[in-house]
C-alpha positions as a Python dict, from the first residue, in 0.01 Angstrom:
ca = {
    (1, 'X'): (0, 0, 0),
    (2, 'X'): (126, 367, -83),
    (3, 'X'): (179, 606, 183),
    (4, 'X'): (-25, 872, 139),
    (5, 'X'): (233, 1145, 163),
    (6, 'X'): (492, 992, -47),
    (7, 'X'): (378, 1146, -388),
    (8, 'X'): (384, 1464, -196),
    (9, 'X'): (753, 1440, -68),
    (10, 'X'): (858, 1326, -430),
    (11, 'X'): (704, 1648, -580),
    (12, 'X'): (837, 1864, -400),
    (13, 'X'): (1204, 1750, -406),
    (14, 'X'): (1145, 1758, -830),
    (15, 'X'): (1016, 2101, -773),
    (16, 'X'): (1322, 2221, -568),
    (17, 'X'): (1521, 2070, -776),
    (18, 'X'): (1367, 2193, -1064),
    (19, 'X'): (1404, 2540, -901),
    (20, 'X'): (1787, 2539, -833),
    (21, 'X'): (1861, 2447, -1191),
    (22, 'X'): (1640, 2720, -1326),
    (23, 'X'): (1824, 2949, -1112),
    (24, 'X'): (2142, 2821, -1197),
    (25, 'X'): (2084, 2887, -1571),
    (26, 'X'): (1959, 3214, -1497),
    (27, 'X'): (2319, 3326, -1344),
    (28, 'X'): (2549, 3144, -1608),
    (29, 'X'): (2344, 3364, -1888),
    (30, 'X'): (2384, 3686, -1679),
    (31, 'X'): (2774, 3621, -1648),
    (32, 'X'): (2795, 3562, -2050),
    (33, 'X'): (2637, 3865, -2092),
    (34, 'X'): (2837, 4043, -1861),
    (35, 'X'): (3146, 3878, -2050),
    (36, 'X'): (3025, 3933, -2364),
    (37, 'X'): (2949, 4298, -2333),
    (38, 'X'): (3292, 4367, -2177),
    (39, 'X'): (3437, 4202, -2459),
    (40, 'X'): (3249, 4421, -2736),
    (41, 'X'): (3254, 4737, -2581),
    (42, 'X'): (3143, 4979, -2839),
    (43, 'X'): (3491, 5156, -2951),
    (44, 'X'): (3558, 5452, -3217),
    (45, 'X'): (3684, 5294, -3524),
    (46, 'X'): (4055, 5424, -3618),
    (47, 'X'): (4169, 5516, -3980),
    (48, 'X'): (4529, 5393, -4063),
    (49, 'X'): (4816, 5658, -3976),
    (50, 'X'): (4967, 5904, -4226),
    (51, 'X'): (5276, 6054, -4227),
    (52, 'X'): (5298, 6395, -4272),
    (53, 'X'): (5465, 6520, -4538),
    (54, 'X'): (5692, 6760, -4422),
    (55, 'X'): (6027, 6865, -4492),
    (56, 'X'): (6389, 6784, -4295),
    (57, 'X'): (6524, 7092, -4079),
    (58, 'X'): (6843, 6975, -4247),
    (59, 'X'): (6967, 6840, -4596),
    (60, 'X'): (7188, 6527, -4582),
    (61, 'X'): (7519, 6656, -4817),
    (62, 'X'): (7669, 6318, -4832),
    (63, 'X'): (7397, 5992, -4890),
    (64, 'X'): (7045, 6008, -5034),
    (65, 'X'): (6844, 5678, -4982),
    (66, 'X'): (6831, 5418, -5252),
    (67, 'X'): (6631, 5144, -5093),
    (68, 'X'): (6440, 5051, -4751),
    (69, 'X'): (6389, 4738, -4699),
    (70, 'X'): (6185, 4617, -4466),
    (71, 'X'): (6342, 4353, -4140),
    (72, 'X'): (6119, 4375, -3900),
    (73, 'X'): (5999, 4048, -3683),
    (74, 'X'): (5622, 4211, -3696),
    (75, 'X'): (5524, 4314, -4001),
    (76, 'X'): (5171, 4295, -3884),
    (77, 'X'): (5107, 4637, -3807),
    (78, 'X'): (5352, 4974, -3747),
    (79, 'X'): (5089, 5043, -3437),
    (80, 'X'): (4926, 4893, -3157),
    (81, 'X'): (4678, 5150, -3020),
    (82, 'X'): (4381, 5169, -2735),
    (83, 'X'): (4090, 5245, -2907),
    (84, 'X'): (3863, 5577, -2733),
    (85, 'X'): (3527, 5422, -2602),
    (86, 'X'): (3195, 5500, -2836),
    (87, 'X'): (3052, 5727, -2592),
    (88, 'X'): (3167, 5953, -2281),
    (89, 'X'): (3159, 5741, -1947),
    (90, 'X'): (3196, 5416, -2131),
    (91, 'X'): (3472, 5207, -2000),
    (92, 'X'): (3829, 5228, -2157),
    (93, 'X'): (3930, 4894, -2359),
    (94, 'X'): (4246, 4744, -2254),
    (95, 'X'): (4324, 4527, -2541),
    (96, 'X'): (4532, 4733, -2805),
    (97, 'X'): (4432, 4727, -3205),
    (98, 'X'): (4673, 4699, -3469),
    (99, 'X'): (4694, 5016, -3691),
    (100, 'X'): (4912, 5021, -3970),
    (101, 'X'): (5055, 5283, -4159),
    (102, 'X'): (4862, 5417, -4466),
    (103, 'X'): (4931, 5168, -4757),
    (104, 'X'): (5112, 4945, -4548),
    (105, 'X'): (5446, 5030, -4327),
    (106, 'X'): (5691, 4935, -4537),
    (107, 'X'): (5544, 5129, -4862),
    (108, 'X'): (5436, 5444, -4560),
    (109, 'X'): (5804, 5470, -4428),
    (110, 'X'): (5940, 5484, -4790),
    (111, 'X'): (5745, 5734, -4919),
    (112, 'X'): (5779, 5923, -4593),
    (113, 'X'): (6207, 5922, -4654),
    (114, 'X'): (6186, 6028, -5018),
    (115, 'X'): (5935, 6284, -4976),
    (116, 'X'): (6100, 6413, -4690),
    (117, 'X'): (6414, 6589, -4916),
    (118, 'X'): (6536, 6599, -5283),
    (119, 'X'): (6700, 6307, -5305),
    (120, 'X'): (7042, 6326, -5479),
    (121, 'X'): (7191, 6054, -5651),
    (122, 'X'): (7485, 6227, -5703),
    (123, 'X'): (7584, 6149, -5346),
    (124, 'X'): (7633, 5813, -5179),
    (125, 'X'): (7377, 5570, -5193),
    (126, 'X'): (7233, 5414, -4839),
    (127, 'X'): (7004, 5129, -4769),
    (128, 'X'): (6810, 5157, -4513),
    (129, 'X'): (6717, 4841, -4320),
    (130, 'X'): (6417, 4823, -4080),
    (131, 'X'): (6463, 4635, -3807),
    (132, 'X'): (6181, 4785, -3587),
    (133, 'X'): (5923, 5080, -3607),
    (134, 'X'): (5651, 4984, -3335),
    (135, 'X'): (5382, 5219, -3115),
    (136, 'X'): (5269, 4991, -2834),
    (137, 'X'): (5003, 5138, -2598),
    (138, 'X'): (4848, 5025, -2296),
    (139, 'X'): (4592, 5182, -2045),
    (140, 'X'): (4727, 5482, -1804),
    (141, 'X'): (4778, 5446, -1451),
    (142, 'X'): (4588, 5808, -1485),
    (143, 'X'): (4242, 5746, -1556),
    (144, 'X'): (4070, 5863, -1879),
    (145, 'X'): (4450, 5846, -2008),
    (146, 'X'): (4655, 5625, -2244),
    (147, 'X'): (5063, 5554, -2252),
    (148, 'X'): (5259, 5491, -2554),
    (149, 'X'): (5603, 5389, -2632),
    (150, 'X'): (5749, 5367, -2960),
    (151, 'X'): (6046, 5198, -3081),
    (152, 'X'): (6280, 5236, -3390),
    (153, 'X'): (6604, 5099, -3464),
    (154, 'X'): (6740, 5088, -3842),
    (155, 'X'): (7056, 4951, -3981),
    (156, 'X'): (7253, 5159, -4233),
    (157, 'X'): (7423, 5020, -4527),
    (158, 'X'): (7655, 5191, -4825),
    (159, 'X'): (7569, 5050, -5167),
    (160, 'X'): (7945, 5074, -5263),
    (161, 'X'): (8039, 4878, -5629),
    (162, 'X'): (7654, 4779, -5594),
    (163, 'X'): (7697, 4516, -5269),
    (164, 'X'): (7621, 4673, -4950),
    (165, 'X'): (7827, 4787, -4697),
    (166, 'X'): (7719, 4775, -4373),
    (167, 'X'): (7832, 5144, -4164),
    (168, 'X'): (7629, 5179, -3863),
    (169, 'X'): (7299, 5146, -3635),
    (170, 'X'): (7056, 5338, -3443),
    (171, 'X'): (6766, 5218, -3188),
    (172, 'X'): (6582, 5543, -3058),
    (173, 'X'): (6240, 5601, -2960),
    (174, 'X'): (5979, 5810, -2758),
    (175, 'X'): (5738, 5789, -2507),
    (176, 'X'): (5391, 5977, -2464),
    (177, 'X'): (5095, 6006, -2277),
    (178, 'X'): (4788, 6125, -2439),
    (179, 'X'): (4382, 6173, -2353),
    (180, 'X'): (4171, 5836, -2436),
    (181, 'X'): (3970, 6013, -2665),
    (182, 'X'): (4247, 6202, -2864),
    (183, 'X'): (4512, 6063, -3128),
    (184, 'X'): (4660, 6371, -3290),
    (185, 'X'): (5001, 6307, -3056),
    (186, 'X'): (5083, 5986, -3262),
    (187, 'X'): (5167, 6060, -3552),
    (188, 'X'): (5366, 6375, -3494),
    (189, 'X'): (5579, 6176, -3215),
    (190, 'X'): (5657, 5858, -3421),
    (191, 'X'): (5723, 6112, -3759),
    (192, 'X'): (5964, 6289, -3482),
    (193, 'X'): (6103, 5921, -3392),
    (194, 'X'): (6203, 5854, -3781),
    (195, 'X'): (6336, 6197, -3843),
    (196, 'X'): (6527, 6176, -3526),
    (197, 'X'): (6714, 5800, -3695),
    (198, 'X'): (6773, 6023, -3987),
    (199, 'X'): (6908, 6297, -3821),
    (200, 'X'): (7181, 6051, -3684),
    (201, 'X'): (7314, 5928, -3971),
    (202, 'X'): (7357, 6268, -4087),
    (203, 'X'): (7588, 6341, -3819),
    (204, 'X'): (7764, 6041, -3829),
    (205, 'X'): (7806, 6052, -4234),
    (206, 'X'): (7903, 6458, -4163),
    (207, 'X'): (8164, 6327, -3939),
    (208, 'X'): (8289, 6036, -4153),
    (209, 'X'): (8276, 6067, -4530),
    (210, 'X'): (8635, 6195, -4570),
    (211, 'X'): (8801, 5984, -4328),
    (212, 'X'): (8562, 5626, -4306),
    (213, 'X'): (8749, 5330, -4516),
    (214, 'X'): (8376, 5199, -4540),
    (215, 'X'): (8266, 5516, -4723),
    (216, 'X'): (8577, 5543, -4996),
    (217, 'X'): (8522, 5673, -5305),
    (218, 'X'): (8851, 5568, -5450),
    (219, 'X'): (9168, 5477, -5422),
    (220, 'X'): (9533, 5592, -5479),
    (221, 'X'): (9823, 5406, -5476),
    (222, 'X'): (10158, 5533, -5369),
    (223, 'X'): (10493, 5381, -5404),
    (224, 'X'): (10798, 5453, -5230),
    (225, 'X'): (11169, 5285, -5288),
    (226, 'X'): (11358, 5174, -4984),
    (227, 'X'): (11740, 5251, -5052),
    (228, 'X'): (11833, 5359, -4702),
    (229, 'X'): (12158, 5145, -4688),
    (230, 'X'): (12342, 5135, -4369),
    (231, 'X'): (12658, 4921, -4231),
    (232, 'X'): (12413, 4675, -4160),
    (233, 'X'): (12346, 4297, -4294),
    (234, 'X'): (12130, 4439, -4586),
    (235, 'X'): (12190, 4591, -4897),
    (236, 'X'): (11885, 4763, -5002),
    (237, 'X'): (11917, 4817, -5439),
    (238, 'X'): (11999, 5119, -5561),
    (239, 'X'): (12133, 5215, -5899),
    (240, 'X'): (12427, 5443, -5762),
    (241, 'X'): (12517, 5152, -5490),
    (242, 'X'): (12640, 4823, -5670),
    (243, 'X'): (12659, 4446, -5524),
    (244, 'X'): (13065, 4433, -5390),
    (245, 'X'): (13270, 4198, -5335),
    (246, 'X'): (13274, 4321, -4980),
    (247, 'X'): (12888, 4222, -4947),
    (248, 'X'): (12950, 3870, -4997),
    (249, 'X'): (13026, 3791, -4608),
    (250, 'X'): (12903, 3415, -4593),
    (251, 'X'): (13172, 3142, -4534),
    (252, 'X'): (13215, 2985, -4880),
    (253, 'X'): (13066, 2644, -4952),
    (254, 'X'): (13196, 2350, -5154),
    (255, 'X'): (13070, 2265, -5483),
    (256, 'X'): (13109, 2343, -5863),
    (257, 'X'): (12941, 2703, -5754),
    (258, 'X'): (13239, 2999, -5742),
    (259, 'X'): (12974, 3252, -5566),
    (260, 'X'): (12612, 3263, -5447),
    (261, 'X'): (12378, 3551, -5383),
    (262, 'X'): (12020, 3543, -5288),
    (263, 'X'): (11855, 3855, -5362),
    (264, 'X'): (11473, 3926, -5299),
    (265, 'X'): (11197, 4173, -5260),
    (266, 'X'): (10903, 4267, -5015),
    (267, 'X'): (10670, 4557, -4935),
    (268, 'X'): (10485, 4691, -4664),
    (269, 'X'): (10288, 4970, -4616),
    (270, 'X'): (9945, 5102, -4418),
    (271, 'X'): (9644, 5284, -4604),
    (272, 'X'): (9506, 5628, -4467),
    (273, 'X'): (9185, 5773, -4617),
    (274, 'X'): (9207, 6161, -4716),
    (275, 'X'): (8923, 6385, -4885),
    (276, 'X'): (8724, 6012, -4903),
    (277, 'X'): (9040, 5833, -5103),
    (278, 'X'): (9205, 5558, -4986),
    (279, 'X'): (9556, 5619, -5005),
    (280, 'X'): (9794, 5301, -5043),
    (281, 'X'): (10134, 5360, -4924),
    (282, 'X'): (10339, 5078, -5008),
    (283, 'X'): (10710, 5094, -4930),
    (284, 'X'): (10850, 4821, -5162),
    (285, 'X'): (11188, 4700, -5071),
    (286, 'X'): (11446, 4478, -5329),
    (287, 'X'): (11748, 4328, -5101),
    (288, 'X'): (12019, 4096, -5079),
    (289, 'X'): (12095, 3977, -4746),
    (290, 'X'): (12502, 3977, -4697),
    (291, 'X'): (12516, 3720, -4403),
    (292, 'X'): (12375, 3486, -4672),
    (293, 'X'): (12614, 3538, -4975),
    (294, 'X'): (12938, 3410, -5023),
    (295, 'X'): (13224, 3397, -5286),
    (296, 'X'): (13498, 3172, -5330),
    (297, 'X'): (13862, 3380, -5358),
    (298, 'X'): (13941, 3250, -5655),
    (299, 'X'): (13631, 3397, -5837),
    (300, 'X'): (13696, 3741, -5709),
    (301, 'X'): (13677, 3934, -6080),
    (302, 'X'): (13476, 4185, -6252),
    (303, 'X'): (13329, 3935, -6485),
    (304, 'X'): (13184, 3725, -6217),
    (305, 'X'): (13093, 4036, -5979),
    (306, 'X'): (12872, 4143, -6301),
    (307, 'X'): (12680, 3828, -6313),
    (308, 'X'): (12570, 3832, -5957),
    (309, 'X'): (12493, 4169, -5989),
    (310, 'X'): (12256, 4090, -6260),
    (311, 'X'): (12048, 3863, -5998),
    (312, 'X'): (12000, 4149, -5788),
    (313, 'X'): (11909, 4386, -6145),
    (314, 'X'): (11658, 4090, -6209),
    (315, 'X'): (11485, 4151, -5923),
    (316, 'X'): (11450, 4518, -5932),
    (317, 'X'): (11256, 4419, -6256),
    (318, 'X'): (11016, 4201, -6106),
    (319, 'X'): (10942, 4457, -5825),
    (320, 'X'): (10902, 4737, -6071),
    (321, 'X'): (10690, 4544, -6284),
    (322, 'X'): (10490, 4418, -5932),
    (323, 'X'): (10469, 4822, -5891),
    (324, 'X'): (10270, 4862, -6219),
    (325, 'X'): (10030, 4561, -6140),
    (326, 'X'): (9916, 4771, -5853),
    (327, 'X'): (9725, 5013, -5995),
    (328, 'X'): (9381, 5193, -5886),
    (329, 'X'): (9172, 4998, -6207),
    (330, 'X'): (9295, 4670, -6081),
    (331, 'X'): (9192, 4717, -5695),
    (332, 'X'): (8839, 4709, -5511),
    (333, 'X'): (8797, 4873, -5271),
    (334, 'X'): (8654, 4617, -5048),
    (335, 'X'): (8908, 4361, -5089),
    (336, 'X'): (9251, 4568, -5204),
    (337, 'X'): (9483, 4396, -4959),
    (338, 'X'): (9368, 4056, -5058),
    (339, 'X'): (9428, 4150, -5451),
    (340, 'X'): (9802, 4287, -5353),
    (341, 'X'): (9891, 4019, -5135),
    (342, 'X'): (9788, 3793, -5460),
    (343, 'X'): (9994, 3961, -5711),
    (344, 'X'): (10265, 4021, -5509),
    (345, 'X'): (10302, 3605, -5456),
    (346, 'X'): (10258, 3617, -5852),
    (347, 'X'): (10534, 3851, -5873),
    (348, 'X'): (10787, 3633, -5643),
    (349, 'X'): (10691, 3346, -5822),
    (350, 'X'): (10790, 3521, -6165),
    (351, 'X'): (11079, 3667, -6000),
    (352, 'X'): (11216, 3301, -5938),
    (353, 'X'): (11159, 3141, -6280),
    (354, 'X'): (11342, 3451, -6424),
    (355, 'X'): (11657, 3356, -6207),
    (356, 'X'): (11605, 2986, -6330),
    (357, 'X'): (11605, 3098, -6660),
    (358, 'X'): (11916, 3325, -6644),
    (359, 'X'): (12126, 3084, -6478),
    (360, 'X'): (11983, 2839, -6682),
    (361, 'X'): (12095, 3023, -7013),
    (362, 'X'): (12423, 3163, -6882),
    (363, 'X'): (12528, 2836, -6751),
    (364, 'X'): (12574, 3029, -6430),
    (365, 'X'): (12811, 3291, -6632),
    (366, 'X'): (13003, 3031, -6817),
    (367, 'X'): (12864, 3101, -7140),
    (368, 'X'): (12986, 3432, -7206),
    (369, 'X'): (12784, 3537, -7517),
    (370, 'X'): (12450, 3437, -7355),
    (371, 'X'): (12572, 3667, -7000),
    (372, 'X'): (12616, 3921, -7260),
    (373, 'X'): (12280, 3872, -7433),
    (374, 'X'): (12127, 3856, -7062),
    (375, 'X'): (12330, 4219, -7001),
    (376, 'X'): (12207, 4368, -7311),
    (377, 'X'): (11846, 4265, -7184),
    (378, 'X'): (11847, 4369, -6828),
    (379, 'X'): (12017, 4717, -6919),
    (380, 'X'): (11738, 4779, -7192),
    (381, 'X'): (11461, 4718, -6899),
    (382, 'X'): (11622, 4904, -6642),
    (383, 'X'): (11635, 5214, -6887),
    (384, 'X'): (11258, 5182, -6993),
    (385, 'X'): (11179, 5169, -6583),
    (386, 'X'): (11408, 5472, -6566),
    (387, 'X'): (11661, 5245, -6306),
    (388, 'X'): (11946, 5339, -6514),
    (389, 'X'): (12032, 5573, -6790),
}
């Protein structure tokens, strides 16, 4: 049999129940709404940023720009701004839109550079590289107020025999505080931010172009003979001081040889830039080292003396034929070390084969009509170097 208030007990619990669920509902749907309306908070829609066109309060003298390219990890969006609420006593968003430059940052910052002064391609050309042009804002401490902080940093690069050179780099930036409802202090303070990474490389090219390797314009090689010859172990060549006898210090050595010299040649030398040249001071030096030459007594005579004294006249040819390899048309002036370095090795290796080939041909002075052909030979170079008269 069913207890009579059983059916009574059972609707009421399904009731409560029924209650506390309703209610539950209720409250999850007034949250999401909450949420949701927090989340899409009626905000004034904002137009890209332009960049005013307005003139430099200085004209670069030594670069124009030739190319921007753009490096920057966010290419997104030049801006990241707090939007002003719809309506007065709305709250202020705190999540930050992305506002890009008009047509696009890369293609805004370009045509903010060339319109900012006659460029003049005359003058050096410099890439500029972005590496960052960002406005970040977030909500003010203040209330009603919005902080912003922008940040710039470029690379500069010289376009020198078309590859790039790179010169130098600037990070700057600014920071600003501005009214929730007002934008007009953005664009003026990140145009001032750009103009301000121009600005420095204007001092720094000022202050470098005539004296910067990097920023060259040319090159000019100088030569200079070293004939300072003092009672020392080296004879440096010169025409008015002949090999002697006396210079042969070297305890002779056996073998079919009556006398042995070993003559050779080197430079040195340091670069300096003046009025934006390069100047290339080499200091070339043709030798014969007297701790290392030796003569037997028996050879002792003019006819021998001559043919050693044609080894050192061969080598003075070399060298002054190294001299006219080095000339500005045959040098970069990225790499001009590397290229003398190079034909100087060509020049000792050309120096040896020709000392092969006169000993070779003279039968070490033996064969007196070939040492006479060889004399006749050397003297005519060493007249058209102007070594001898």
């Amino acid at each position: 049999m069913t207890h009579p208030f059983k059916s009574t007990i059972n609707l009421v619990i399904k009731y409560k129940s029924s209650v506390i669920r309703y209610k539950f509902i209720y409250w999850v749907l007034v949250c999401l709404t909450l949420v949701c309306g927090a989340a899409t908070q009626p905000t004034v829609k904002m137009a890209p940023i332009v960049l005013r066109n307005m003139p430099l309060p200085f004209t670069p003298k030594e670069f124009y720009i030739a190319e921007v390219k753009d490096e920057r990890e966010d290419r997104k969006a030049v801006a990241y701004l707090i939007p002003a609420p719809a309506a007065p006593g709305l709250p202020l968003a705190t999540t930050p839109q992305p506002i890009d430059l008009q047509g696009g940052g890369l293609a805004g910052i370009r045509e903010f550079i060339q319109r900012s002064w006659a460029q003049n391609n005359k003058l050096r050309p410099l890439i500029i590289r972005l590496k960052e042009c960002k406005v970040v804002e977030t909500p003010s401490a203040t209330k009603g107020r919005v902080d912003g902080h922008i940040s710039i940093a470029l690379a500069y690069d010289y376009r020198r025999e078309g590859k790039p050179v790179h010169l130098v780099e600037y990070r700057g930036g600014a920071r600003y505080s501005r009214p929730a409802n007002s934008l007009t202090v953005i664009e003026p303070t990140l145009r001032q931010s750009l103009i301000a990474g121009i600005r420095y490389i204007n001092i720094w090219m000022d202050q470098e172009a005539g004296r910067n390797e990097k920023l060259a314009t040319g090159i000019q090689v100088n030569f200079t003979d070293y004939v300072r010859n003092a009672e020392d172990d080296t004879v440096f060549y010169t025409p008015n001081r002949p090999l002697k006898w006396n210079d042969f210090t070297a305890t002779p050595r056996g073998g079919k040889y009556a006398a042995l010299v070993f003559p050779s040649f080197a430079y040195q030398g340091g670069s300096e830039v003046i009025n934006g040249v390069i100047q290339l001071n080499l200091t070339v030096k043709v030798y014969v080292i007297r701790s290392s030459s030796w003569v037997k007594d028996a050879a002792r005579d003019a006819y021998s003396l001559n043919h050693e004294q044609r080894h050192f006249d061969i080598v003075k040819l070399v060298a002054e034929r190294f001299k006219r390899k080095i000339q500005p048309d045959s040098l970069t002036l990225d790499d001009y070390n590397s290229i003398v370095q190079y034909k100087f090795i060509e020049s000792f290796r050309e120096m040896n084969k020709m000392q092969e080939k006169y000993d070779g041909e003279t039968g070490h002075g033996t064969n007196a009509a070939m040492q006479e052909t060889w004399n006749s030979r050397i003297d005519a170079d060493l007249r058209k170097y102007g070594i001898k008269q």
